[in-house]
C-alpha positions as CSV (number, residue, x, y, z in Angstrom):
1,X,-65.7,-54.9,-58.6
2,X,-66.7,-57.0,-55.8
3,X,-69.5,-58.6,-57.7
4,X,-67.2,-59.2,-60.6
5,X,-63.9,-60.3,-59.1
6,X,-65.2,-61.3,-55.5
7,X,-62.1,-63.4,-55.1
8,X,-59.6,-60.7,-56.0
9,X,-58.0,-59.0,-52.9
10,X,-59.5,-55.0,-52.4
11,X,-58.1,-52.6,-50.0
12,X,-58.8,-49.1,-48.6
13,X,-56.5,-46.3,-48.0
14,X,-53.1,-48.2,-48.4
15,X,-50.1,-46.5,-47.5
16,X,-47.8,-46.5,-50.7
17,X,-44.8,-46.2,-48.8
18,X,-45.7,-50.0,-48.2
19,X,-45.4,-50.7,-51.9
20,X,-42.7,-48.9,-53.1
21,X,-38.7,-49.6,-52.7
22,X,-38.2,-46.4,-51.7
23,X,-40.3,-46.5,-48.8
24,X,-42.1,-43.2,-49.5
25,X,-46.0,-42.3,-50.6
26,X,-49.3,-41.8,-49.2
27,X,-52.6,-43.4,-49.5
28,X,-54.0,-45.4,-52.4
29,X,-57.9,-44.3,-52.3
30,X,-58.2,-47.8,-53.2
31,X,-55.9,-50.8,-54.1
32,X,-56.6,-54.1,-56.1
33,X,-54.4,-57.0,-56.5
34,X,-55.3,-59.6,-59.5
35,X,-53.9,-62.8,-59.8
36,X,-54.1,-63.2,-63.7
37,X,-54.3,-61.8,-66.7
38,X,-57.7,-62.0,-67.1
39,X,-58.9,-60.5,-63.8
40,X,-56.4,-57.6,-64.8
41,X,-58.2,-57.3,-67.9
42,X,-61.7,-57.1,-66.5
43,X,-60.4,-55.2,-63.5
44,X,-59.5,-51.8,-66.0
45,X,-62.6,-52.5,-68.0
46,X,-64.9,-51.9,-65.2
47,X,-62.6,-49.3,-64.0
48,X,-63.5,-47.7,-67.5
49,X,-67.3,-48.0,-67.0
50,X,-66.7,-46.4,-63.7
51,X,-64.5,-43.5,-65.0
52,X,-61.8,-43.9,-63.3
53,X,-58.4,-44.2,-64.6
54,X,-56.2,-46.5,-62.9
55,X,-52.3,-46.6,-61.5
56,X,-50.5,-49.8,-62.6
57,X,-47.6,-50.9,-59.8
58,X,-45.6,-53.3,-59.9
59,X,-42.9,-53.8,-57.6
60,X,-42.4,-49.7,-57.1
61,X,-38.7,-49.7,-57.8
62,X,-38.5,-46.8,-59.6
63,X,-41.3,-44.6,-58.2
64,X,-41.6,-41.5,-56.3
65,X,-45.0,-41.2,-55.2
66,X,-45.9,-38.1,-53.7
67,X,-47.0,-37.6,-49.8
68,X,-50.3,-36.9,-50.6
69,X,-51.5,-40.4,-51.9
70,X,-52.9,-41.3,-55.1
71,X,-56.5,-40.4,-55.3
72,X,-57.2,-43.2,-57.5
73,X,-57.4,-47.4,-58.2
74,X,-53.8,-48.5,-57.7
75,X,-53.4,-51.8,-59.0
76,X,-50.9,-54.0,-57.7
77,X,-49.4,-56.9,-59.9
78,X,-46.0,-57.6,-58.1
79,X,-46.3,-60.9,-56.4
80,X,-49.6,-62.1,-57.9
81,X,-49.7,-62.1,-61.3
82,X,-46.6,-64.7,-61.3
83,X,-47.6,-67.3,-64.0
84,X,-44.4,-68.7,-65.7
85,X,-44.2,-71.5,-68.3
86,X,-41.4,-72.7,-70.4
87,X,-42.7,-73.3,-74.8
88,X,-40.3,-74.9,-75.7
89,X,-36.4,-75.7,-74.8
90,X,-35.6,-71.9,-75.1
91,X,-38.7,-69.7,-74.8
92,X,-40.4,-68.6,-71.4
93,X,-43.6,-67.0,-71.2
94,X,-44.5,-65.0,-67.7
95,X,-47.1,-62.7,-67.0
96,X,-46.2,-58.9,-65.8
97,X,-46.4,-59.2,-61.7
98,X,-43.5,-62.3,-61.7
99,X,-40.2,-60.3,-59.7
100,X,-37.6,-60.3,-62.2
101,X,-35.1,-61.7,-59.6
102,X,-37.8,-64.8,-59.8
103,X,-37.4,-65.1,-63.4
104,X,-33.7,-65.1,-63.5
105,X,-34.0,-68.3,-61.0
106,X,-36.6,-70.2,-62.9
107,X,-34.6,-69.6,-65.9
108,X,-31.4,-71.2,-64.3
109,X,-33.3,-73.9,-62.7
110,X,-34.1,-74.8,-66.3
111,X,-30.6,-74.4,-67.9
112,X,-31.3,-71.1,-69.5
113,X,-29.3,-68.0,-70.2
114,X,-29.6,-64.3,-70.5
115,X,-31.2,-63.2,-67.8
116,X,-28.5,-63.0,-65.6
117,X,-28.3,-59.4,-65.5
118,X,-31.8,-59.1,-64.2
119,X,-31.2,-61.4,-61.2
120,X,-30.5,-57.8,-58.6
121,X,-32.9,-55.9,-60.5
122,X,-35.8,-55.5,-58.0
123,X,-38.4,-54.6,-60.0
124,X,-41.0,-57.1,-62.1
125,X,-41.1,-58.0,-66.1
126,X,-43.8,-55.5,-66.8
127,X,-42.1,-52.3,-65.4
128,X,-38.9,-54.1,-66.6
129,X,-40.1,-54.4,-70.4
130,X,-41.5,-50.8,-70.0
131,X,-38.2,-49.3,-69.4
132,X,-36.4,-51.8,-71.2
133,X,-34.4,-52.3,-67.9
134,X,-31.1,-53.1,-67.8
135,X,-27.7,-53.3,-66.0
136,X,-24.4,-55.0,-66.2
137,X,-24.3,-54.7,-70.4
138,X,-27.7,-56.8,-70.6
139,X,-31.0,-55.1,-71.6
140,X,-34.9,-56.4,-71.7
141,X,-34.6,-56.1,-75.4
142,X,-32.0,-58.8,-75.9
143,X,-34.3,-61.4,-74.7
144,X,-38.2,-60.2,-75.2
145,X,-39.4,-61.3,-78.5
146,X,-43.0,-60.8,-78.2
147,X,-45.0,-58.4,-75.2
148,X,-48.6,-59.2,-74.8
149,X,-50.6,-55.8,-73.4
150,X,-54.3,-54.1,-72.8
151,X,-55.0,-51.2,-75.1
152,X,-58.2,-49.5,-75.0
153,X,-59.3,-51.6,-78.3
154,X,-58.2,-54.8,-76.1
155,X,-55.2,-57.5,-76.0
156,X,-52.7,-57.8,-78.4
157,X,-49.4,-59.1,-78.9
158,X,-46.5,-57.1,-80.0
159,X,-43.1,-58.2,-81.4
160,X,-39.8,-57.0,-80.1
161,X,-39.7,-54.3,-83.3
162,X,-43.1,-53.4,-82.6
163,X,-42.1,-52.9,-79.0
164,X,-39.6,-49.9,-79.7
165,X,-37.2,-50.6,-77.5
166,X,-34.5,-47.6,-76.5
167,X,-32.4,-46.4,-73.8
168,X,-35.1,-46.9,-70.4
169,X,-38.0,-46.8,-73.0
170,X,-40.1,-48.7,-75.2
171,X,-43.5,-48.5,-76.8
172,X,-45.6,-49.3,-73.9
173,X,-44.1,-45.8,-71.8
174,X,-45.9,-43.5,-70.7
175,X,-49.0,-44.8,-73.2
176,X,-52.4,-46.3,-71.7
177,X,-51.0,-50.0,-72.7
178,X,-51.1,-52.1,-70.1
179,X,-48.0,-54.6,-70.1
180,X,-49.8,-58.4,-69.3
181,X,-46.8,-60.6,-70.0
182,X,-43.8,-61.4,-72.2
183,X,-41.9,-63.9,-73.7
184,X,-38.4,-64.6,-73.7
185,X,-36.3,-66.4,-76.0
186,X,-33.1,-67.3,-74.1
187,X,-29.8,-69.9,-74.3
188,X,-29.0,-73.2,-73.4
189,X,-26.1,-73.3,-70.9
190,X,-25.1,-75.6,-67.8
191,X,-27.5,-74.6,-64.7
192,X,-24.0,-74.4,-62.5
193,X,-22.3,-71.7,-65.3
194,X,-25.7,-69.4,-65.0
195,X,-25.6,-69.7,-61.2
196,X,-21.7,-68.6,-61.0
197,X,-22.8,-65.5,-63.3
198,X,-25.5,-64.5,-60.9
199,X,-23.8,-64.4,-58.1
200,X,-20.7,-62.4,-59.0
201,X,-23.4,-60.0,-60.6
202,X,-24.5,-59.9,-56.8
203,X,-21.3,-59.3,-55.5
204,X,-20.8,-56.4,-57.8
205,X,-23.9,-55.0,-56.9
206,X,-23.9,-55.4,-53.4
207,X,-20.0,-54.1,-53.4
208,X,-21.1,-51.1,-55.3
209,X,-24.4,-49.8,-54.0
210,X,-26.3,-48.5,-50.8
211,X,-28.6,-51.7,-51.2
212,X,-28.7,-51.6,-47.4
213,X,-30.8,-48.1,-47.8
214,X,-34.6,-47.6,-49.2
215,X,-34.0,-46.1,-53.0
216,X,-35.5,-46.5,-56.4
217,X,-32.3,-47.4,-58.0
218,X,-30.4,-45.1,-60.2
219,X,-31.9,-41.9,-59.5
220,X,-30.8,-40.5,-62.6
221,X,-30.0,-41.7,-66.4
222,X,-27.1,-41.6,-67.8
223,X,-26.3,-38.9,-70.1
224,X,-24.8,-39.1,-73.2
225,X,-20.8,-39.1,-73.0
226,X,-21.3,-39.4,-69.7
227,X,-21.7,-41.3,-66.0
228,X,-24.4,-39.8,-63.6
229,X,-22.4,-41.2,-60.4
230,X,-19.3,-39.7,-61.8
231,X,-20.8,-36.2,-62.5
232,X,-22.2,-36.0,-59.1
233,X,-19.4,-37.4,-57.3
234,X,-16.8,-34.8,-59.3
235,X,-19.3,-32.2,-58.2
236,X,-18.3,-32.8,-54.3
237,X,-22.1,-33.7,-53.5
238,X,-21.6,-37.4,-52.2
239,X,-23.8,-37.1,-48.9
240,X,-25.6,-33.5,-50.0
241,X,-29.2,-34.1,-47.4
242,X,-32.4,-32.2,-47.8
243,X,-34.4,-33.7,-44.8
244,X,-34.1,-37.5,-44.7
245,X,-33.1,-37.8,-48.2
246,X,-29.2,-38.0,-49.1
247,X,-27.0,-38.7,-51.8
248,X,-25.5,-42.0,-51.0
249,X,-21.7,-41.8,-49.8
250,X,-21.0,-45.1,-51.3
251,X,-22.4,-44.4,-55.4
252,X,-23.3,-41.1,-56.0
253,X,-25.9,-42.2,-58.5
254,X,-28.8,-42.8,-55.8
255,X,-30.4,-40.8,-54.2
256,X,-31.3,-43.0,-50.4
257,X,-34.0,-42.2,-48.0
258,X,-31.9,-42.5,-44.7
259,X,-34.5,-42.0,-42.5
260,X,-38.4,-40.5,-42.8
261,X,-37.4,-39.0,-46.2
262,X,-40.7,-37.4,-48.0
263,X,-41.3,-37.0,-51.7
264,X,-40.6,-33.4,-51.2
265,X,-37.3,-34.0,-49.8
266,X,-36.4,-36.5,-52.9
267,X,-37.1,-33.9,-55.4
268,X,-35.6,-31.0,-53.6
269,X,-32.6,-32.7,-53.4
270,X,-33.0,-33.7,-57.3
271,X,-33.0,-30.7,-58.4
272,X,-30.3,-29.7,-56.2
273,X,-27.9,-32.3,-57.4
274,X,-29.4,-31.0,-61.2
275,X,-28.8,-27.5,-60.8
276,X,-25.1,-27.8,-59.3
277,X,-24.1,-30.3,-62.1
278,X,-25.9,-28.3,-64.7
279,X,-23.5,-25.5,-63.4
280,X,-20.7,-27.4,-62.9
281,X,-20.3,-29.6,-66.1
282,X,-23.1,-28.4,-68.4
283,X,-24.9,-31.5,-68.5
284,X,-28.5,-31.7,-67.7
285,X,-29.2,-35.1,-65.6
286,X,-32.4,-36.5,-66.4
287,X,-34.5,-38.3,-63.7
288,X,-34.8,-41.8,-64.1
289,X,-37.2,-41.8,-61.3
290,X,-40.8,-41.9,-62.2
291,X,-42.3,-39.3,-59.5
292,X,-46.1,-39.6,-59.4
293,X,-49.0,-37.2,-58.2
């Protein structure tokens, strides 16, 4: 890789607790951070010829990586693979690593609406158009039109139907399709009228969750019929602990690492809060959280 990409950034044993919101995770054997598409691309074809079978991260906002480490290449694309360009008056085109927060801005900045939903949401455009994340009424899928991603046959673009995009899913879950950008067809508005949004979005957000506490967001999605928060909270478990993980006082919906929580305290306490609203309520609650080994 060095002889390849000798300008691309290569690290050894990297805590992941570093790299992920929730401030939990052991070693990364080995970590690379591309700058562009096309060092991402070569990076996972040489990790092909090698045999080895990488772990994409982007912002790690809605991971739980396990103590142990990953005994693998992680590769990083928060923060470096940030290209952004705007088409024409209402498209944007932005590769994977850009923060989604960053997005929101550079769309304002240009008069643009329909992002403003994603301004809190911490994580980037890749993991964002994977999940089809959302939050406030607005979804990924109301503005993507067209994802560009790696598949083992190489690059190609999909449209928003080919893209499949459902309740935290699309196409590109849980599949060896590597999410390299996206565009983003959005509305003309006044700068001032997008900013206003945005921040009473914030307000909201920061009024209603434990922001000031490591989490991965939502812990859990919402089931049908229902609210996760209000399942939990009508269960009495608001502030339930297993070690230095809790269940936060002020939304019952995240699970918050108060202190020196491990990955084995997060998913005891998961399926605590599973089992005593299964038992309670008859609803199954279905992690949100990726957890990774």
């Amino acid at each position: 890789m060095r002889e390849y990409l000798p300008d691309m950034t290569m690290e050894r044993e990297v805590p992941l607790s570093r790299h992920t919101s929730f401030r939990i995770g052991g070693p990364a054997r080995r970590m690379a951070f591309p700058t562009s598409r096309e060092q991402l691309v070569i990076l996972m074809g040489l990790a092909e010829t090698c045999g080895v079978k990488p772990f994409l991260l982007g912002r790690g906002t809605n991971l739980l990586v396990d103590d142990r480490g990953l005994d693998t290449l992680v590769i990083k694309t928060a923060e470096h693979m940030t290209a952004v360009r705007q088409l024409d008056e209402v498209t944007l085109e932005a590769d994977a690593g850009i923060l989604l927060n960053h997005l929101a801005v550079y769309a304002q900045q240009h008069g643009l609406s329909g992002l403003e939903f994603a301004h809190g949401i911490p994580g980037t455009l890749g993991g964002a158009v994977c999940m089809n994340a959302g939050a406030y009424g607005g979804e990924m899928r109301q503005v993507v039109t067209e994802v560009t991603a790696l598949l083992p046959e190489g690059v190609r673009r999909f449209t928003a139907e080919e893209a499949a995009f459902g309740y935290r899913h699309s196409a590109f879950l849980d599949t060896e399709a590597v999410v390299l950008g996206a565009r983003l067809r959005l509305t003309p508005d006044d700068p001032a009228a997008i900013r206003q949004r945005m921040d009473d979005l914030m307000a909201r957000r920061r009024q209603s969750q434990p922001l000031e506490y490591p989490s991965a967001g939502s812990t859990f999605k919402r089931p049908e019929g229902y609210f996760a928060g209000t399942l939990i909270e009508q269960t009495g478990l608001k502030g339930l602990t297993v070690g230095g993980a809790q269940v936060s006082t002020k939304h019952a919906g995240f699970v918050i690492n108060v202190g020196g929580a491990t990955s084995a305290d997060v998913e005891e306490l998961i399926r605590q809060v599973q089992q005593a609203v299964y038992a309670a309520h008859g609803v199954h609650l279905e992690p949100e959280v990726r957890i990774v080994r």
